[in-house]
C-alpha positions as CSV (number, residue, x, y, z in Angstrom):
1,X,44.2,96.1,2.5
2,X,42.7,97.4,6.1
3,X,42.5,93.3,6.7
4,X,46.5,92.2,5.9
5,X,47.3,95.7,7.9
6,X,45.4,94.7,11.1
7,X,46.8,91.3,10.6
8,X,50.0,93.1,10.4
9,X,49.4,95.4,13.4
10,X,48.3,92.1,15.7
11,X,51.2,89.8,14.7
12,X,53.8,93.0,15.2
13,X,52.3,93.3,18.8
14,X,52.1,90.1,19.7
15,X,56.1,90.4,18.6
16,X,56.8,93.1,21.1
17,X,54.4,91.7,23.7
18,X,56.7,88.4,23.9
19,X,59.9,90.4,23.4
20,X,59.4,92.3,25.9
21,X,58.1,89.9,28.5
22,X,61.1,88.3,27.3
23,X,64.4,88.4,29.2
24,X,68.4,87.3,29.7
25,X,68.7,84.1,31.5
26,X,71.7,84.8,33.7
27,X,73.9,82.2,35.1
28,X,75.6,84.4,37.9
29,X,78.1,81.9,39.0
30,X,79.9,78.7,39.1
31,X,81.2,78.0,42.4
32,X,83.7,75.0,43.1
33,X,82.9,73.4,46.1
34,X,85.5,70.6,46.7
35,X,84.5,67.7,43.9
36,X,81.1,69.3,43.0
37,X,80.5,72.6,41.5
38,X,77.6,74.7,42.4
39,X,75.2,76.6,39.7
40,X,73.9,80.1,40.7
41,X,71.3,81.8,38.3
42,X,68.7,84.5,37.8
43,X,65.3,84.0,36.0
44,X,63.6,86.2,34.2
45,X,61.1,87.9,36.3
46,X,58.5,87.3,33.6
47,X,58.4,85.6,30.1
48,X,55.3,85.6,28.2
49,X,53.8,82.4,29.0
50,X,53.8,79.1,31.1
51,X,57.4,77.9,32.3
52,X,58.3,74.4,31.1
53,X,62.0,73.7,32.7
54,X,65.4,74.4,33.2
55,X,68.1,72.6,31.3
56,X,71.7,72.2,32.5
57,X,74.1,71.4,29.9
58,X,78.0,70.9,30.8
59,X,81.1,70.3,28.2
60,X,84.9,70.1,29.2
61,X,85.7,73.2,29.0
62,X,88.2,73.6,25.7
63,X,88.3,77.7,25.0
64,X,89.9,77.2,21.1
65,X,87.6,74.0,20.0
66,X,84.8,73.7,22.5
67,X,83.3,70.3,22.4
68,X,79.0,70.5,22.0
69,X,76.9,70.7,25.3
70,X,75.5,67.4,26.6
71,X,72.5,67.5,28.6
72,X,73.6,67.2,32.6
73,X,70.1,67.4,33.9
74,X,66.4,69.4,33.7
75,X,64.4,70.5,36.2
76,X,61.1,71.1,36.2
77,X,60.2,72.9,39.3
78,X,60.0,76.7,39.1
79,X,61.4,79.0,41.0
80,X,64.3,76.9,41.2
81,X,67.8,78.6,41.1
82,X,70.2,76.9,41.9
83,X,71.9,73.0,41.4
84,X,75.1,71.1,42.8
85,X,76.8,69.5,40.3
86,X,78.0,66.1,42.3
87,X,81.5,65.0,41.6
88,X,82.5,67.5,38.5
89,X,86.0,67.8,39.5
90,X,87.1,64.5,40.0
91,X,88.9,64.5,36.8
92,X,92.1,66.2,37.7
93,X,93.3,69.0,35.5
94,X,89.9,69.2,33.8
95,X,87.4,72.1,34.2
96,X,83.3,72.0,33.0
97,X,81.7,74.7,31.1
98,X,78.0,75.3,32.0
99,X,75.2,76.7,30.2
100,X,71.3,76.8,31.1
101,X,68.2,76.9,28.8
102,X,64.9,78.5,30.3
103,X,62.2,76.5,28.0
104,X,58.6,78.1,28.1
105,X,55.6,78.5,26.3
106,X,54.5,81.5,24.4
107,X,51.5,81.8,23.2
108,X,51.1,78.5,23.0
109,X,54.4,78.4,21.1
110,X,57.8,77.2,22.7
111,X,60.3,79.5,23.1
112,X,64.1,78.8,25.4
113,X,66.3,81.6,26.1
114,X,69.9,80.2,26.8
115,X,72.5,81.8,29.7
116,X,76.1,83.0,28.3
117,X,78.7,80.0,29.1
118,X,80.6,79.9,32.3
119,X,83.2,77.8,34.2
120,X,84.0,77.5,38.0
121,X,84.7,80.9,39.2
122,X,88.4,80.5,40.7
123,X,88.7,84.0,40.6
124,X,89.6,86.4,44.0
125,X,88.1,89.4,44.1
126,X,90.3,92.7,43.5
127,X,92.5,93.3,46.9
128,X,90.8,95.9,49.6
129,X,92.7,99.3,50.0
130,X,92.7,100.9,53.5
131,X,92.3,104.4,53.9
132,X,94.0,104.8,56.9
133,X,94.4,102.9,60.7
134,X,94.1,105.4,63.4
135,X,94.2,105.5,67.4
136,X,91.6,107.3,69.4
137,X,94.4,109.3,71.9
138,X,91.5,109.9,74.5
139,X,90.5,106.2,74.2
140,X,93.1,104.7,72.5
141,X,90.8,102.4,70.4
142,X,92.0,101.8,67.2
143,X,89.8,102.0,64.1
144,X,90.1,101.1,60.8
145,X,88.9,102.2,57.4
146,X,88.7,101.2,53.9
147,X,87.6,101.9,50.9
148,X,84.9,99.9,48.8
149,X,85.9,97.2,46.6
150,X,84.4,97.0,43.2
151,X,84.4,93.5,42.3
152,X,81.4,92.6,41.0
153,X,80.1,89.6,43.1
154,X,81.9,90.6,46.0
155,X,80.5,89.4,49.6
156,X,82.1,89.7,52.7
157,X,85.5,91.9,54.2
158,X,88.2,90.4,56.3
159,X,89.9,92.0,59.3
160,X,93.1,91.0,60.0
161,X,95.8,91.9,63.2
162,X,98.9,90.9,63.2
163,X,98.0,88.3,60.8
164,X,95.1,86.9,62.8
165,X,91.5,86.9,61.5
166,X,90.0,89.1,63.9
167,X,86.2,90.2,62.0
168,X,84.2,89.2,58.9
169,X,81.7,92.3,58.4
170,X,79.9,94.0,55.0
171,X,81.2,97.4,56.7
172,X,83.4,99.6,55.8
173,X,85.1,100.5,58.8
174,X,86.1,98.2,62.2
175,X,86.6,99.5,66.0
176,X,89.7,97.7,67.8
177,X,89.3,97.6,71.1
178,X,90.8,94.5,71.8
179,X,94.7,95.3,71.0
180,X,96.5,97.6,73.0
181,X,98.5,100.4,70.5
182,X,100.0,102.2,73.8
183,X,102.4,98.5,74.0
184,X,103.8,98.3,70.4
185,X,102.9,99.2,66.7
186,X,100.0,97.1,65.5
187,X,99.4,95.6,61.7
188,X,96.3,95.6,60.2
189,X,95.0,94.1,57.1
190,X,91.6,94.1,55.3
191,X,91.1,91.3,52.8
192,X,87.6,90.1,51.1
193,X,85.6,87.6,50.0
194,X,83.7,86.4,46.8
195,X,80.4,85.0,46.6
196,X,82.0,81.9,45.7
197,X,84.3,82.5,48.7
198,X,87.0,83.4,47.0
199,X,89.7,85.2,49.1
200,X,92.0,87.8,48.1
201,X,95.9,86.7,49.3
202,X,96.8,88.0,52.8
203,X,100.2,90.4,52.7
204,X,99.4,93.1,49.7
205,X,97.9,96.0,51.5
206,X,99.5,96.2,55.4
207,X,99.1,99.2,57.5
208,X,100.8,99.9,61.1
209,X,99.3,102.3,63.7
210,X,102.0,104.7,64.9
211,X,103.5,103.7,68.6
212,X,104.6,106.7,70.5
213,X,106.8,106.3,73.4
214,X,108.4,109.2,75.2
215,X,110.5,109.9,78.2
216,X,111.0,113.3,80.2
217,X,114.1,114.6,81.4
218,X,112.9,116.9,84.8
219,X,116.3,118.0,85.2
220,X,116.2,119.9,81.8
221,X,112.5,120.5,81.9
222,X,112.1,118.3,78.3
223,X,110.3,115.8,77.0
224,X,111.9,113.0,74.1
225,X,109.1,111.6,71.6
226,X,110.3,109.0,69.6
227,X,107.2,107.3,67.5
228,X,107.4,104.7,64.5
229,X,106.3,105.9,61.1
230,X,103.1,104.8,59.9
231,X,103.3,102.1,57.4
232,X,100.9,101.8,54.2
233,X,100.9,104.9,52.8
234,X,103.6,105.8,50.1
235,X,105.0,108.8,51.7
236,X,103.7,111.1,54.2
237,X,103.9,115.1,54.9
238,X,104.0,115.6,57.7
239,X,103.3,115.4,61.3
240,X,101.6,117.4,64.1
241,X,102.5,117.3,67.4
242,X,99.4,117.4,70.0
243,X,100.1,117.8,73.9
244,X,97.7,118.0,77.1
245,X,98.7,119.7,80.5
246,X,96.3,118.2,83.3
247,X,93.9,117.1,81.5
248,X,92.9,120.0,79.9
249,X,92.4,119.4,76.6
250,X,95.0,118.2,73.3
251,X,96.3,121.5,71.9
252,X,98.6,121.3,68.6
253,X,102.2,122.7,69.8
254,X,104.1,121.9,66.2
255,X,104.9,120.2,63.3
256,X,107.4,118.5,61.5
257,X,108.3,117.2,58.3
258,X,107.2,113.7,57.8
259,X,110.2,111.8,57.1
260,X,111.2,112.6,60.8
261,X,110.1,110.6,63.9
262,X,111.6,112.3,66.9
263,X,110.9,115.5,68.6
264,X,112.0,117.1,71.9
265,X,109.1,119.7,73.5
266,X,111.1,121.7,75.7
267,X,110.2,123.9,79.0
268,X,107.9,121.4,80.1
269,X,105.9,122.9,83.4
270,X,107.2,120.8,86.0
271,X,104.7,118.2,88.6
272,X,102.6,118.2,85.9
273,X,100.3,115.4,84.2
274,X,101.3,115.6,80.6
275,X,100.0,113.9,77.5
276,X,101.3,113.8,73.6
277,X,99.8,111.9,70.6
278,X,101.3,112.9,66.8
279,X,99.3,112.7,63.7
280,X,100.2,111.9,60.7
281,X,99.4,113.1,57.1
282,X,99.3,111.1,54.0
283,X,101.4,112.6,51.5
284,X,97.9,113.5,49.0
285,X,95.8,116.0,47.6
286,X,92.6,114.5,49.5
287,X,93.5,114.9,53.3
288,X,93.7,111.7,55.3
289,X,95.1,111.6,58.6
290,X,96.3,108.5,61.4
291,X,96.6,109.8,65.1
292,X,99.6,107.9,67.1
293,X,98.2,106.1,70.5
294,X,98.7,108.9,73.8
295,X,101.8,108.6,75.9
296,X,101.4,110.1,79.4
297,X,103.6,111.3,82.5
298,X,103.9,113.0,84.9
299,X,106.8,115.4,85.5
300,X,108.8,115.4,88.4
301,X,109.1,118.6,91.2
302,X,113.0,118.9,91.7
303,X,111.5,120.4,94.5
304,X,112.8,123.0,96.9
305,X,115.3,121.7,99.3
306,X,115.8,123.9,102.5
307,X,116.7,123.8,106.2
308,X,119.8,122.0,105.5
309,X,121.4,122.2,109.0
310,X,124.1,120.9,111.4
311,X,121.9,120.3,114.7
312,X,125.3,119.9,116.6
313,X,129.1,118.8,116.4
314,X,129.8,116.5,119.7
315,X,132.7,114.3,120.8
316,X,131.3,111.0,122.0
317,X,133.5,107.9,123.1
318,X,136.6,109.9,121.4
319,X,134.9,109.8,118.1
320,X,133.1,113.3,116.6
321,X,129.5,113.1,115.9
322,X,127.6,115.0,113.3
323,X,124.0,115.6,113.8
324,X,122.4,117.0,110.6
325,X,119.0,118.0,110.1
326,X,117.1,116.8,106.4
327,X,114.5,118.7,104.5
328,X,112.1,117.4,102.0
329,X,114.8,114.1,101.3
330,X,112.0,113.2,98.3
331,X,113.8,115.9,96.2
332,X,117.6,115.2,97.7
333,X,119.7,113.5,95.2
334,X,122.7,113.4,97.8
335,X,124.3,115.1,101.1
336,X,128.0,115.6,100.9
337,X,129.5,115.9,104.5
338,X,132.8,118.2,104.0
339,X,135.4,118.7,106.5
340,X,138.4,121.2,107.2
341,X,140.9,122.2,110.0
342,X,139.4,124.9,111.3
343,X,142.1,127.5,110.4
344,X,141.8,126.5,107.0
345,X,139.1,127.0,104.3
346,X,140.0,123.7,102.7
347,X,136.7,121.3,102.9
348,X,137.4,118.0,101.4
349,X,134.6,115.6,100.9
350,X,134.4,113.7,104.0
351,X,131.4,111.4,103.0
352,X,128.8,111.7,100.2
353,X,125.3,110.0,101.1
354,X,123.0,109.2,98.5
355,X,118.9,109.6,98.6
356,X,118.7,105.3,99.4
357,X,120.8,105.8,102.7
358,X,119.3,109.1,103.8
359,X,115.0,108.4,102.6
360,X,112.6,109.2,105.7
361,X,115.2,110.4,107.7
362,X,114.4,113.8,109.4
363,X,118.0,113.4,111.2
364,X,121.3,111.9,109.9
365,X,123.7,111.0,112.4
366,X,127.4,110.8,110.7
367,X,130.1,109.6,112.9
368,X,133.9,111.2,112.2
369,X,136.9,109.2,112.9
370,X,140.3,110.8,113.1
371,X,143.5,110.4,114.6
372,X,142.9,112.9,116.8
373,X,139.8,114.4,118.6
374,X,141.9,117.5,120.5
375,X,142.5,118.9,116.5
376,X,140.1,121.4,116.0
377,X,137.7,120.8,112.7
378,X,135.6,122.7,110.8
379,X,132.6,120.9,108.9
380,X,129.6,121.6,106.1
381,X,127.1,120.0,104.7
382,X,126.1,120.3,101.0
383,X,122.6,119.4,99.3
384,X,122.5,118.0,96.1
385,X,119.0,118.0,94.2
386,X,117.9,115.5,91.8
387,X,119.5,117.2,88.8
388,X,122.7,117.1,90.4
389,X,122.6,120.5,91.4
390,X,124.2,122.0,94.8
391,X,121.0,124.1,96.0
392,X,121.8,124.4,99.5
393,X,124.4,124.0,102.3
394,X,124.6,124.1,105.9
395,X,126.2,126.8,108.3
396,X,129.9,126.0,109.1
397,X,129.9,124.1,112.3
398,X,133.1,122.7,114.3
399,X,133.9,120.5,117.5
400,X,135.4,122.2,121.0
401,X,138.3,121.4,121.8
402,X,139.3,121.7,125.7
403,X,143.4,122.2,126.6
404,X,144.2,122.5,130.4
405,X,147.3,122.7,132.4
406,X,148.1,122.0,135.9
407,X,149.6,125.0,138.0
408,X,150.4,123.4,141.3
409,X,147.4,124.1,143.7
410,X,144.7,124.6,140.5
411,X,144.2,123.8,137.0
412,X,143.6,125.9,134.8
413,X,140.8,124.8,131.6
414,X,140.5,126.9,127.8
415,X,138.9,125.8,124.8
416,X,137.6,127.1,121.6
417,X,133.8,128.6,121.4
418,X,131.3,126.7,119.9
419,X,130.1,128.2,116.5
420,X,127.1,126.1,115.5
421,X,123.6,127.7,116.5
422,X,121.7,130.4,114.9
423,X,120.7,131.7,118.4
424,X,124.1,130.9,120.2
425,X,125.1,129.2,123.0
426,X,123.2,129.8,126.3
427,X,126.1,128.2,128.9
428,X,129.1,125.9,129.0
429,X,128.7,123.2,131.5
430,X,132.5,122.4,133.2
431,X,132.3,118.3,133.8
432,X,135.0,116.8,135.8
433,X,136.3,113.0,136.6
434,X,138.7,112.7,140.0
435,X,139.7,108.8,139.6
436,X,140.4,106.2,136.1
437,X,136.4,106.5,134.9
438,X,137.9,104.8,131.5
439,X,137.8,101.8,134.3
440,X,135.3,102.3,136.9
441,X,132.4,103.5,134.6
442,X,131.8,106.7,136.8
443,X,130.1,109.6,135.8
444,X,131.0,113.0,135.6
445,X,130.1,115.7,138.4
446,X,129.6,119.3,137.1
447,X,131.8,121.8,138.9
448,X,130.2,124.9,137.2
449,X,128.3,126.7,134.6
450,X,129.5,130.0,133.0
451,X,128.1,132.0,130.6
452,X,128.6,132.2,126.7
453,X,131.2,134.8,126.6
454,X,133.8,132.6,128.5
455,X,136.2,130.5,127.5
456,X,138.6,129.2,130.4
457,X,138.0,128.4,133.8
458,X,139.9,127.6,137.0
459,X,139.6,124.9,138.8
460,X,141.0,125.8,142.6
461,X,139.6,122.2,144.4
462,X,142.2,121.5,146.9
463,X,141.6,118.1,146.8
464,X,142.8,118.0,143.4
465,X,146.8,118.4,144.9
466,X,148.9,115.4,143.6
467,X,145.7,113.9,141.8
468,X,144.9,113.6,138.0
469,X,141.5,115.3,137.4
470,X,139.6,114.7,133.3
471,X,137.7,117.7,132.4
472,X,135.3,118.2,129.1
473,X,133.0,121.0,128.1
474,X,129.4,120.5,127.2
475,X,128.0,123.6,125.3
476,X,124.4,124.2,125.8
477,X,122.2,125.8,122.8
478,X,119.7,129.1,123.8
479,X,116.6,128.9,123.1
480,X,114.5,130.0,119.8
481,X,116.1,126.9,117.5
482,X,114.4,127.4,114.1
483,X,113.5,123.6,114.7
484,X,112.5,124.2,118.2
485,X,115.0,121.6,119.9
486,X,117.9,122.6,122.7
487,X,121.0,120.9,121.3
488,X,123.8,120.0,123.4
489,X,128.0,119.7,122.4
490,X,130.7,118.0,123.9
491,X,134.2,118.6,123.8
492,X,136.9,116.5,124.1
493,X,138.2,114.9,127.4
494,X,141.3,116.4,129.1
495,X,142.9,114.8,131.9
496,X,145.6,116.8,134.3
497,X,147.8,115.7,136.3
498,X,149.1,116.9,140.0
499,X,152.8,117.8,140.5
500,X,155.0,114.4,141.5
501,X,157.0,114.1,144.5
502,X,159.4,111.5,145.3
503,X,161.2,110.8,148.8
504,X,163.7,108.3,149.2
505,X,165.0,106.7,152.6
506,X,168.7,106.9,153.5
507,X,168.3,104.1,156.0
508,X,167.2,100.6,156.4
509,X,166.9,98.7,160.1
510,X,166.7,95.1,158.4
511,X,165.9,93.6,162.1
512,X,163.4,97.0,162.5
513,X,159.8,95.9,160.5
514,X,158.9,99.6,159.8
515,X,162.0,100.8,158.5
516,X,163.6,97.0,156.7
517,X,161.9,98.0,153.3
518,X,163.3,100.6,150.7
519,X,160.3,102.3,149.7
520,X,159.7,104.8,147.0
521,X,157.4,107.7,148.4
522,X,155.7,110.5,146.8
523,X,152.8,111.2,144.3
524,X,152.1,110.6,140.9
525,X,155.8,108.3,140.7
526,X,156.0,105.4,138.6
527,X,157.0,102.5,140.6
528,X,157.2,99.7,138.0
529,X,159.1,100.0,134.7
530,X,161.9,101.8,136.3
531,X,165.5,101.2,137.1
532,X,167.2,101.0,140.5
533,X,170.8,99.6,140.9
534,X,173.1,99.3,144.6
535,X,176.5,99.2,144.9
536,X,178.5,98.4,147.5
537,X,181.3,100.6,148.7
538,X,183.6,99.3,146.3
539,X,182.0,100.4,143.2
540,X,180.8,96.9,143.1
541,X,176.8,96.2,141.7
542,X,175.1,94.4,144.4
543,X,171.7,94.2,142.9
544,X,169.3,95.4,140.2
545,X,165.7,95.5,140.4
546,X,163.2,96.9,137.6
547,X,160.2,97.1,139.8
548,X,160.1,98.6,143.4
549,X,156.2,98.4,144.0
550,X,156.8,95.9,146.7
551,X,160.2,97.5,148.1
552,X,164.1,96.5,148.3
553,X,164.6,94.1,151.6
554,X,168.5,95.0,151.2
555,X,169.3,91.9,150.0
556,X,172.3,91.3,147.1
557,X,171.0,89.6,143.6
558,X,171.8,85.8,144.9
559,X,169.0,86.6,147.6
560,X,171.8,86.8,150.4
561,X,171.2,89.7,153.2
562,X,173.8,92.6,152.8
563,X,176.2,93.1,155.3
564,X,175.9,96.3,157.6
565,X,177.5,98.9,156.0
566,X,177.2,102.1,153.7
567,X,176.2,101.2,150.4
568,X,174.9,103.7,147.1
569,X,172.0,103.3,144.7
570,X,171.3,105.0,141.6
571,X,167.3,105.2,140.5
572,X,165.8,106.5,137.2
573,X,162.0,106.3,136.9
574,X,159.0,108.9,135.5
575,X,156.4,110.2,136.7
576,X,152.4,110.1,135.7
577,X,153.5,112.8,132.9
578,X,156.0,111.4,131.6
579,X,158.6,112.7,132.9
580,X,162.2,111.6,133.5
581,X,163.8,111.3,137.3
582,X,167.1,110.7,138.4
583,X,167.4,109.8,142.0
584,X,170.9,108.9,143.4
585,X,172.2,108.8,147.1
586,X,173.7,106.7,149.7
587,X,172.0,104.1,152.3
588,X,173.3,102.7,155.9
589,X,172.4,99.1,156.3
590,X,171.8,98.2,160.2
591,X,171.7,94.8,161.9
């Protein structure tokens, strides 16, 4: 009895001992690699004797009446684990069924263990699930996460952007530094791979980073965000709203609900760098977040616009001329130039100039036009900042206008004051012409200067008797301009005219040369352009002559010489002002 129970004891262990040096054969996988399949498998680690061989039996694969094994190939060369069946998938439509059988000795006694059945693995792995895609707003890289995938032989991950391969990594996560997420919304997909190779189908799990855009309005001191809503998740919460002055750090300013994708930040600090990113939140108990890519600008000054002033109102070549001073024209929108009579308050818009005409210019010089330059005009000019806004205006500034008459021996000269200058005007400069300067290109002489408190003046020249004298006024600024310049204004130009005299002889010696000619004499008489008829004694008309700048010789209209005798004339001409004169009287004709 102690005998058959050691016998017992020593054939149990040697049971054990072989079981448990004793393990699966495993045949991992069957990969298809064009026409040949590829066998994968796992060896024991240990089996309780010598190793004899692998054998690789194959069957067309038939799941509801499988055919028996035949033997493909052994191998007898340990560790060996793996084979490449050549050409098993040249008959099309058919698939092979592997198995392998592990032969060995133990204890002298052979044993095989046989791997479970298995066909070409055609099989994709389960599809990838991204957590979330998100934009760094300081960097704007974009990185993307996912969670593990569980199939079982699984390899490799996938990284796709807008549809193009971009990585192949074992990681969960991938940095984008490549695309740009501050030019457009960018897709991502992560897909993976098999250790056959198998690939999960591109298209099933697409996310999109957020693109922000925005756009400020200085005039209302706003900003417009507009973003696109992150795609991948089913539904989100909600969004935050993150904003940075200056560079001074992202601060959260609001949220909103997550079905909206606009917002509008008002009372924006003004020439300011600003910055805004959103965030969104997935719609879960587990918080997961995706920031939007930063959108940055930089917010206008509408600036202070000042100093807008008329430097001076001047007649120049019988045209008015408007010299206007411009302040800080990087914050002008436009300058309206308005005019009125200067009785009036009625401005009108006499011409509007926009920030393109008027840019770098310290002094705009606008040029008035009207019908006539002895009206008196008032004018203003109006500031318009870039919002539109009227935020300053000028001082009311007008043209002089000189009136004179002529009182036989002196003329006499009044005109309106000149109104333009914040320190008023110093003197007024009297400037006179004595001949046609319109013609000869002569320049004024100046007669006198008077002070600031006068407005007419007397001009007693003798030599001005019978002659026509052209006066203007040129107004000179004190000193202490608030732009440290002496301005100058002209006025119009008025011409007077000297009293006319006309003498007439009653006489003409036709064989006398000093006296044969009938000559108008006088001043300031229109010679030309006038009428002058003769008649005989009779009542008869002997002659009529338009033009007597060269005389009557007393001869009759066929070019015959009169006979001596009395004869009458009638004349009717002007004078330098225009006025009409009737001359009639009788002449003796001597032989």
């Amino acid at each position: 009895m102690p005998f058959i129970r050691k016998i017992s004891i020593i054939i149990f262990f040697v049971f054990f001992w072989c079981k448990a040096f004793t393990q699966e054969m495993t045949l991992s996988r069957v990969c298809e690699n064009g026409n040949n399949n590829i066998l994968i498998w796992i060896r024991p680690t240990s089996f309780c004797d010598n190793f004899i061989s692998y054998a690789i039996y194959f069957r067309e694969y038939k799941p509801s009446s499988p055919d028996p094994y035949t033997l493909l190939t052994e191998i007898f060369t340990d560790p060996t684990t793996t084979y490449t069946h050549i050409n098993a998938n040249t008959n099309f439509g058919k698939k092979n069924e592997y198995k392998i059988t592990l032969n060995y000795l133990c204890s002298g006694i052979p044993k095989t263990i046989d791997s479970q059945d298995k066909i070409a693995d055609l099989i994709p792995p389960d599809p990838t699930v991204i957590d979330s895609i998100s934009v760094d707003p300081i960097t704007n890289v974009v990185y993307v996460s996912w969670f593990p995938n569980k199939t079982t032989d699984f390899s490799d991950y996938s990284v796709y952007s807008s549809g193009i391969e971009i990585k192949i990594t074992k990681s969960l996560s991938h940095t984008d530094a490549t695309n740009n997420p501050k030019s457009k919304s960018i897709s991502y997909e992560v897909t993976g791979y098999d250790s056959c190779g198998n690939k999960n189908n591109f298209g099933q799990n697409q996310h999109n980073t957020i693109y922000l855009i925005s756009s400020i309005d200085t005039c209302k001191s706003s900003v417009n965000l507009n973003w696109s809503h992150y795609k991948g998740w089913d539904s989100i919460s909600k969004y935050y709203i993150f904003r940075s002055i200056n560079s001074s750090g992202y601060i959260l300013i609001d949220s909103i609900n997550g079905k909206t994708n606009s917002y509008i930040n008002n009372s924006v600090p003004l020439q300011s760098t600003i910055s805004y990113f959103v965030r969104a939140i997935k719609d879960t108990s587990i918080l997961t977040s995706s920031s939007s890519n930063s959108t940055d600008m930089q917010s206008a000054k509408r600036g202070v616009i000042k100093s807008t002033y008329i430097n001076y109102v001047s007649i120049e070549n019988s045209k008015i001329e408007i010299s206007i001073h411009v302040d800080s024209t990087n914050y002008l929108e436009k300058l309206n130039i308005n005019k009125s009579p200067v009785n009036q308050n009625a401005f009108s818009l006499l011409r509007a100039y926009s920030h393109g005409e008027i840019n770098a210019l310290s002094n705009l010089i606008h040029i008035d036009n009207p019908s006539v330059v002895e009206d008196a005009w008032k004018y203003k000019v109006i500031a318009f900042d870039v919002c539109n806004l009227a935020v300053d205006s000028s001082q009311t500034s007008g043209n002089i206008v000189l009136n004179g008459e002529n009182q036989g021996d002196k003329n006499l000269l009044y005109w309106s004051k000149y109104f333009t200058w914040n320190t008023g005007v110093k003197s007024y400069i009297i400037n006179r012409y004595l001949d046609n300067y319109m013609v000869t290109g002569s320049n004024p002489v100046v007669i006198n200067t008077l002070n600031q408190s006068d407005s007419f003046f007397v001009d007693f020249d003798p030599g001005l008797v019978g002659k026509t004298a052209c006066y203007y006024i040129e107004a000179e600024q004190n000193t202490g301009s608030i732009f440290g310049k002496t301005e100058k204004s002209k006025s119009n130009v008025f011409c007077i005219e000297g009293n006319s005299s006309i003498y007439l002889p009653n006489a003409l010696h036709l064989n006398n040369g000093q006296n044969s000619i009938f000559l108008i004499r006088g001043l300031n008489i229109n010679t030309t352009n006038l009428y002058f008829e003769v008649f005989d004694r009779w009542g008869r008309s002997v002659i009529i002559l338009n033009d007597l700048s060269s005389g009557w010789a007393g001869i009759d209209k066929d070019g015959s010489v009169l006979e001596q005798g009395l004869y009458f004339y009638l004349l009717k001409t002007t004078n330098t002002k225009g006025e009409t004169i009737n001359k009639n009287g009788g002449i003796y004709i001597f032989k």
